[in-house]
Biotite code that builds the C-alpha atoms (Angstrom):
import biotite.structure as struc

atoms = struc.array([
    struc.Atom([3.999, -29.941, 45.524], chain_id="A", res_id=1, res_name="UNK", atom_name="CA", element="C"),
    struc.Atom([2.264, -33.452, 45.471], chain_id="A", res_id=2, res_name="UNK", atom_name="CA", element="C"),
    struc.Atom([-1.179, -33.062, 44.491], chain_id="A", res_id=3, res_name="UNK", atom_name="CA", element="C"),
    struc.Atom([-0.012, -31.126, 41.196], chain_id="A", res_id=4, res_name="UNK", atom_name="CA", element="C"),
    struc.Atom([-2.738, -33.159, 38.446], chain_id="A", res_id=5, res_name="UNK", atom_name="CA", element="C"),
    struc.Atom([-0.860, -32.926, 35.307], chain_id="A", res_id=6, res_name="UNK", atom_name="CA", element="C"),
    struc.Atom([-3.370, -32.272, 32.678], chain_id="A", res_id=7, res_name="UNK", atom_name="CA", element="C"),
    struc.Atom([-1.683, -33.120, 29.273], chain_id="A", res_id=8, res_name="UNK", atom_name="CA", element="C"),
    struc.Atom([-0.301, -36.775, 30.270], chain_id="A", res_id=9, res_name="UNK", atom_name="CA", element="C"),
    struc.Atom([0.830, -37.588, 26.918], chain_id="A", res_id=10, res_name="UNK", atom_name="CA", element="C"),
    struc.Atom([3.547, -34.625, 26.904], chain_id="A", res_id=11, res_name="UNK", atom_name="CA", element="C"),
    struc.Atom([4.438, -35.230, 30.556], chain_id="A", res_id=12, res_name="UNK", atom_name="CA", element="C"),
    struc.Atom([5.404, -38.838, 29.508], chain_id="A", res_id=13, res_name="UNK", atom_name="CA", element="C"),
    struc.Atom([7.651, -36.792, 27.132], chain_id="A", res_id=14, res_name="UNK", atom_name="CA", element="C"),
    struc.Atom([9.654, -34.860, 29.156], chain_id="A", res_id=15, res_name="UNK", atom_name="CA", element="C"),
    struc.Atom([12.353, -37.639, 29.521], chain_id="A", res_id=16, res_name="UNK", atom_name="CA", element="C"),
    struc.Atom([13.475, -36.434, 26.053], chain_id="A", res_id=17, res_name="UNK", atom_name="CA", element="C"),
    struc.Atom([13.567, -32.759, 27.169], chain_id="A", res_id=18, res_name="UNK", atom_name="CA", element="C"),
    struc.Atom([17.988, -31.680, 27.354], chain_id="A", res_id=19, res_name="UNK", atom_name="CA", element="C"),
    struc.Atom([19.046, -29.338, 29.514], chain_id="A", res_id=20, res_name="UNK", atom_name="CA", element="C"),
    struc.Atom([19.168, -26.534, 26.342], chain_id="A", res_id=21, res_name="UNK", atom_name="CA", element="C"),
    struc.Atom([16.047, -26.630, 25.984], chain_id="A", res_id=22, res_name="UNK", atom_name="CA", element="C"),
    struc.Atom([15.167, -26.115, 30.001], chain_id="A", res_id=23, res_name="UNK", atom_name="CA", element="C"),
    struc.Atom([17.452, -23.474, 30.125], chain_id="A", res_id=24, res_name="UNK", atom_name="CA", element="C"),
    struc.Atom([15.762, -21.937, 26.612], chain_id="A", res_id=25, res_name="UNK", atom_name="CA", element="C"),
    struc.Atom([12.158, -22.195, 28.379], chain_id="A", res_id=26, res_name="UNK", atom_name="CA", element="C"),
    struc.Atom([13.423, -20.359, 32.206], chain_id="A", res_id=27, res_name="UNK", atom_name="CA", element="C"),
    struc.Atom([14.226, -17.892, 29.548], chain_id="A", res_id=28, res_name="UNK", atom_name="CA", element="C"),
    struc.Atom([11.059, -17.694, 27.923], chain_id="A", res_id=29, res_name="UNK", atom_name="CA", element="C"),
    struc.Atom([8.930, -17.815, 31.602], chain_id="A", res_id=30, res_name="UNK", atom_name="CA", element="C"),
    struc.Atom([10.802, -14.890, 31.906], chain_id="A", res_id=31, res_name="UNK", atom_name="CA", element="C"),
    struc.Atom([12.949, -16.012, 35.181], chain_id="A", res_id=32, res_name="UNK", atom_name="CA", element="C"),
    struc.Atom([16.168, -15.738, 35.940], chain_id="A", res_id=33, res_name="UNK", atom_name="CA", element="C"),
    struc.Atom([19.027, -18.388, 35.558], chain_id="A", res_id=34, res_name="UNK", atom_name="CA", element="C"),
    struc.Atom([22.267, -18.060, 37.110], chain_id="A", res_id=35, res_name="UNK", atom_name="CA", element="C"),
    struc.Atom([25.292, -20.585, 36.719], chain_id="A", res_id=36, res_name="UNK", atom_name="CA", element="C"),
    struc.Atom([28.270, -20.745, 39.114], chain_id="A", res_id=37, res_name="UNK", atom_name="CA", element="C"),
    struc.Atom([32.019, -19.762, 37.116], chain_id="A", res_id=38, res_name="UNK", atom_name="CA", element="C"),
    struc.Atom([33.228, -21.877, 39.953], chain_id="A", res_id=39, res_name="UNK", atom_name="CA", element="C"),
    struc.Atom([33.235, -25.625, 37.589], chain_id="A", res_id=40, res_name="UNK", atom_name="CA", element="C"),
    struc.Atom([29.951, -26.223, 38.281], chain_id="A", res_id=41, res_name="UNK", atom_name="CA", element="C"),
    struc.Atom([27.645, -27.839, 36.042], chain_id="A", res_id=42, res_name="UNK", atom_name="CA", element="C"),
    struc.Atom([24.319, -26.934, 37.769], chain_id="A", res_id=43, res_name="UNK", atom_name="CA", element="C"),
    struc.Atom([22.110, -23.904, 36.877], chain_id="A", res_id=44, res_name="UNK", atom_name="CA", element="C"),
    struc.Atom([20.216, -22.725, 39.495], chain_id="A", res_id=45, res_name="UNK", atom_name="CA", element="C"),
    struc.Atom([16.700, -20.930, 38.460], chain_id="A", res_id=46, res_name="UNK", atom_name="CA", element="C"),
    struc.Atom([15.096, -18.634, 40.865], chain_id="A", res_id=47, res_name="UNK", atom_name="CA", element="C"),
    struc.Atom([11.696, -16.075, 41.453], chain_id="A", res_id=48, res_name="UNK", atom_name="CA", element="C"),
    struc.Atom([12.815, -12.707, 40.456], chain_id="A", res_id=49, res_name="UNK", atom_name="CA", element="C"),
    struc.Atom([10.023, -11.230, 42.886], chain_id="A", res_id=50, res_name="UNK", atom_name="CA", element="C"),
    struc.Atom([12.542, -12.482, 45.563], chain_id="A", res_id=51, res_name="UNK", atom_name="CA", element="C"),
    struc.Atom([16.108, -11.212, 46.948], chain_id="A", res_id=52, res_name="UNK", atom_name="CA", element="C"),
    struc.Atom([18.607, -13.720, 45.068], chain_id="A", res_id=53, res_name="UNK", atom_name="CA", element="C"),
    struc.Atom([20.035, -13.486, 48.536], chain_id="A", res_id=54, res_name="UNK", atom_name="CA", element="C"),
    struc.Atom([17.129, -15.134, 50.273], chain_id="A", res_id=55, res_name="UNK", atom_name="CA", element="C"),
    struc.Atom([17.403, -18.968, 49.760], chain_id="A", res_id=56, res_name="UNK", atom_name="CA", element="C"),
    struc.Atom([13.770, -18.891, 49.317], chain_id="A", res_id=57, res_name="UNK", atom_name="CA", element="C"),
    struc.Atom([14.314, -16.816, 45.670], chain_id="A", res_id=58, res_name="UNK", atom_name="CA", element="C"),
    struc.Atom([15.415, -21.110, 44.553], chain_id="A", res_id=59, res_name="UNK", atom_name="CA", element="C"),
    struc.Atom([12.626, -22.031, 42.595], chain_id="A", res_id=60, res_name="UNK", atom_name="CA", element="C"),
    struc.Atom([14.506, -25.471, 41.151], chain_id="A", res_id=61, res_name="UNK", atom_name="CA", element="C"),
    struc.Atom([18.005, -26.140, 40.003], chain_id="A", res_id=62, res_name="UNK", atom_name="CA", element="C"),
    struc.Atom([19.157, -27.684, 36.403], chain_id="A", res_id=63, res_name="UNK", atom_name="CA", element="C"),
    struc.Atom([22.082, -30.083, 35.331], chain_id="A", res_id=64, res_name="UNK", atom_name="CA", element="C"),
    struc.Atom([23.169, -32.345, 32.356], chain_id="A", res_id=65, res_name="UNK", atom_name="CA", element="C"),
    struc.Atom([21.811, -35.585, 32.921], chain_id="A", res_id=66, res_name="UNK", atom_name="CA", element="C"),
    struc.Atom([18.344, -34.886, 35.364], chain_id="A", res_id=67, res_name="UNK", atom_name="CA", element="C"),
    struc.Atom([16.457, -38.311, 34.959], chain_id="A", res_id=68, res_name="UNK", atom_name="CA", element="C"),
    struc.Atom([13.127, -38.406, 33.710], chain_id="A", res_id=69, res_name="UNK", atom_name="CA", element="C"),
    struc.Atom([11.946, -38.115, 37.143], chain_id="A", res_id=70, res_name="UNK", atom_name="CA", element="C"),
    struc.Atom([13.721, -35.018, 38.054], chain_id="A", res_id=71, res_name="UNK", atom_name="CA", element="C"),
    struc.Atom([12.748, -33.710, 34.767], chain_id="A", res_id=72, res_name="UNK", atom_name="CA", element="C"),
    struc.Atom([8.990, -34.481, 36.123], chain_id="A", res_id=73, res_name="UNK", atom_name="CA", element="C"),
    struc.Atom([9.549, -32.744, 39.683], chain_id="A", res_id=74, res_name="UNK", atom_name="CA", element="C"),
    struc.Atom([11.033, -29.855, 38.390], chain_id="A", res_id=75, res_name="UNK", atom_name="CA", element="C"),
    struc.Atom([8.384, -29.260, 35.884], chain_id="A", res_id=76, res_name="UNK", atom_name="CA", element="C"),
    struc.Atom([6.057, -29.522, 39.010], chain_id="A", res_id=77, res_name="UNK", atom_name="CA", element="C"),
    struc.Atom([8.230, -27.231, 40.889], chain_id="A", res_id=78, res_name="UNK", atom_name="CA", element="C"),
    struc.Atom([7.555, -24.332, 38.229], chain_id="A", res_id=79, res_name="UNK", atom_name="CA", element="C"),
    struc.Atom([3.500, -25.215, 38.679], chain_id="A", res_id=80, res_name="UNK", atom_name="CA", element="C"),
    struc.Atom([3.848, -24.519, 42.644], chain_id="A", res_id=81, res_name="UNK", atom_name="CA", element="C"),
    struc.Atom([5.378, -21.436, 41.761], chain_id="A", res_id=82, res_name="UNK", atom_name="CA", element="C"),
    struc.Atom([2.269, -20.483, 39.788], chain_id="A", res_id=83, res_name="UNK", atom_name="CA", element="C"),
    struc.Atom([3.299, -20.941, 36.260], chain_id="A", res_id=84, res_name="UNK", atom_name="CA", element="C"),
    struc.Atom([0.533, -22.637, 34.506], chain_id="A", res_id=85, res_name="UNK", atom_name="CA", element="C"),
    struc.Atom([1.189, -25.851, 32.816], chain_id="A", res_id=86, res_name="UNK", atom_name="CA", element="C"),
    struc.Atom([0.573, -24.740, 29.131], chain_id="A", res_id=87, res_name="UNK", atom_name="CA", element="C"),
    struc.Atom([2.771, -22.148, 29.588], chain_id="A", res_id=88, res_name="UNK", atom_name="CA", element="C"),
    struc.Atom([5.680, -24.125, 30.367], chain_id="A", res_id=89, res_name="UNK", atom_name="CA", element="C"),
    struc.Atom([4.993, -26.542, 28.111], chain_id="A", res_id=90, res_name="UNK", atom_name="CA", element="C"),
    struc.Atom([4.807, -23.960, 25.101], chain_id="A", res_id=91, res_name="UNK", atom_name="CA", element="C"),
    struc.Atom([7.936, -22.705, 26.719], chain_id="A", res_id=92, res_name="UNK", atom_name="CA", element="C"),
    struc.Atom([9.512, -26.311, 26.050], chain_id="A", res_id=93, res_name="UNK", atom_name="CA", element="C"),
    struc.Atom([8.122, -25.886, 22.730], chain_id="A", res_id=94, res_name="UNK", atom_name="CA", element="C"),
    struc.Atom([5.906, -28.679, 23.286], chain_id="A", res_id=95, res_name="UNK", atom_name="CA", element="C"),
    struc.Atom([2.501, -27.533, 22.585], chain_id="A", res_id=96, res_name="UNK", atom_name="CA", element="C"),
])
């Protein structure tokens, strides 16, 4: 995952503004699949549909209220190591 260049900078910077609607809006739009425990969790947990939901390996990155601006930066690396380009998922945020 390190190693990720970020191309648009100024956006990046941004993403400390980003709530977790609009995250959850965007996994929507990439077209993956978000699932959300009934059990009184607060965490949504967003995985690669090309994988068994049973295989701990289908976790591509997990969502909450409150993700710092740094988490907001890892996950948004975490989708580009799972080969989503970067304009998508920023166009996804509604960003770009």
């Amino acid at each position: 995952m390190s190693g990720q260049k970020i191309e648009r900078l100024d956006l990046f910077k941004g993403l400390g503004n980003t709530s977790l609607a609009q995250w959850c809006t965007a996994v929507g739009r990439l077209g993956l699949p978000v699932t959300h425990a009934s059990g009184g969790t607060s965490h949504y947990v967003v995985r690669n549909p090309k994988i068994s939901r049973d295989n701990p390996q289908s976790v591509i990155t997990t969502l909450y209220e409150g993700m710092s601006h740094q988490v907001k930066g890892k996950v948004f690396k975490k989708f580009l190591a799972h080969g989503i380009s970067e304009d998508e998922i920023w166009k996804a945020l509604k960003m770009l």
